[in-house]
VEXDREN-2710 file (C-alpha; in Angstrom, 1 decimal):
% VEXDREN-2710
k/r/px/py/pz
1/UNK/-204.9/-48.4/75.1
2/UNK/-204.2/-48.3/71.2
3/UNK/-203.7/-52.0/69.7
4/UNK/-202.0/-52.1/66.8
5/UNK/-205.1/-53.1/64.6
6/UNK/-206.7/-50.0/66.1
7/UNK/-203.2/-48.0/65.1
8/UNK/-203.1/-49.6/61.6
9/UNK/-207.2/-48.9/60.7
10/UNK/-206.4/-45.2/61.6
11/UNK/-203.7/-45.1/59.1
12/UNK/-206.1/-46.8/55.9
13/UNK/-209.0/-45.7/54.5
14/UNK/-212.4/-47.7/56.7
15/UNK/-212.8/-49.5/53.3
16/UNK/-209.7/-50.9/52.6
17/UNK/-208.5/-54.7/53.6
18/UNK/-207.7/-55.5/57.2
19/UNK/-205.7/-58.8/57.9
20/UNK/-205.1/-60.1/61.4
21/UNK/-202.2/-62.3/62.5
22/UNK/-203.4/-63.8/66.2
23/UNK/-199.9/-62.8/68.3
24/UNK/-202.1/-63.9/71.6
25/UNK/-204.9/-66.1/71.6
26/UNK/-207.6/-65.1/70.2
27/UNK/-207.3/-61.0/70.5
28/UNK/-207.7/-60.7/67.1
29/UNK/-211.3/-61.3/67.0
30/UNK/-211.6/-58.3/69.6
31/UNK/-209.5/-56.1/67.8
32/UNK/-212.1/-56.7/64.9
33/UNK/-215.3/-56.5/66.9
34/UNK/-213.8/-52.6/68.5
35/UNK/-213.3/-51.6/65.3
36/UNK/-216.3/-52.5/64.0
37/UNK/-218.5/-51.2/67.3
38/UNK/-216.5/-47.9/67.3
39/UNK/-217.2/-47.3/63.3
40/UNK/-213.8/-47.3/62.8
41/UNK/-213.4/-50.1/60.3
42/UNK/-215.9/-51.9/57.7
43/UNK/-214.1/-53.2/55.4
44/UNK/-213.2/-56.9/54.7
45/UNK/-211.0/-58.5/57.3
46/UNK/-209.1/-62.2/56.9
47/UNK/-207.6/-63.9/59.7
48/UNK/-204.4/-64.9/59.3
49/UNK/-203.6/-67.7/62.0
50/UNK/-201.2/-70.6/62.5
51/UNK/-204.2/-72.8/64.1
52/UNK/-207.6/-72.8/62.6
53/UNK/-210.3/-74.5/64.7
54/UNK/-213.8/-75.1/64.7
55/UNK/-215.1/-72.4/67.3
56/UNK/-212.2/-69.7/65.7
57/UNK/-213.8/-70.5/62.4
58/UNK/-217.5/-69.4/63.8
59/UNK/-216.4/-66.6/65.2
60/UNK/-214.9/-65.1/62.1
61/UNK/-218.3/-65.9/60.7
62/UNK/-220.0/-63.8/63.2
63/UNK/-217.8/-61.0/62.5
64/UNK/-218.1/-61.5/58.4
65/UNK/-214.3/-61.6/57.9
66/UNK/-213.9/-62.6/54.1
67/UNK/-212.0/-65.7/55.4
68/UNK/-209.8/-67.5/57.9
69/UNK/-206.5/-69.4/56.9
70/UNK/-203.0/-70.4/57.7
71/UNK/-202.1/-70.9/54.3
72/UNK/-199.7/-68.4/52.4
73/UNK/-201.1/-69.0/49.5
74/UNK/-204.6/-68.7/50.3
75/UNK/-203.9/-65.8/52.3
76/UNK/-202.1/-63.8/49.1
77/UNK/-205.7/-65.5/47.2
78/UNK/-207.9/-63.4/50.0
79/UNK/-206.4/-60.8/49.5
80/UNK/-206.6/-60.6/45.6
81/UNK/-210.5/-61.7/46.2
82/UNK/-210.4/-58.1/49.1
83/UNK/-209.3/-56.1/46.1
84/UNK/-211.3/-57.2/43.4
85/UNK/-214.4/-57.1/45.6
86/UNK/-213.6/-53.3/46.2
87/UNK/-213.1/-52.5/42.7
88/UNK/-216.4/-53.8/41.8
89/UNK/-218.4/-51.7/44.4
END
C-alpha cells in the first residue's frame, strides 16, 4: 500500500522538506517513521495539525521533525527555517 507521503517522498529529492497534514489520527507519525526506516526520506519534516497535544508533541521529537504547529504562520516560518537550513549544509 502506497500512502501519499510515501507517493510524495518518491517524487522529491530525500533532502528536501516534508510536511504532514494528520487526515486520520495520528498516521502521520507512521508515514514519517516508514520513510525514515525504509531510507527513503531524511530530510526535515514539520507536522502540520489542527490539534497539538502533549504526547503528539513528544513524538515528533522522537522522530526529529523540525517542528509541530497549527499555525499558518508558523508553518510558512518552518518552512523558510527547512530552506535556509539546507542552503547552509
Amino acid at each position: 500500500m502506497t500512502t501519499t507521503a510515501d507517493a510524495r517522498a518518491r517524487r522529491r529529492p530525500s533532502q528536501s522538506r516534508l510536511t504532514v497534514h494528520f487526515s486520520r489520527q495520528d498516521a502521520g507519525f507512521t508515514d514519517v517513521k516508514r520513510l525514515h526506516d525504509k531510507g527513503v526520506y531524511s530530510g526535515p519534516v514539520i507536522f502540520y495539525t489542527g490539534r497539538i497535544t502533549p504526547a503528539r508533541e513528544a513524538r515528533a521529537q522522537e522522530l526529529h521533525a523540525l517542528g509541530m504547529t497549527n499555525s499558518p504562520d508558523r508553518l510558512q516560518h518552518l518552512v523558510v527555517l527547512a530552506a535556509r537550513r539546507r542552503g547552509s549544509s
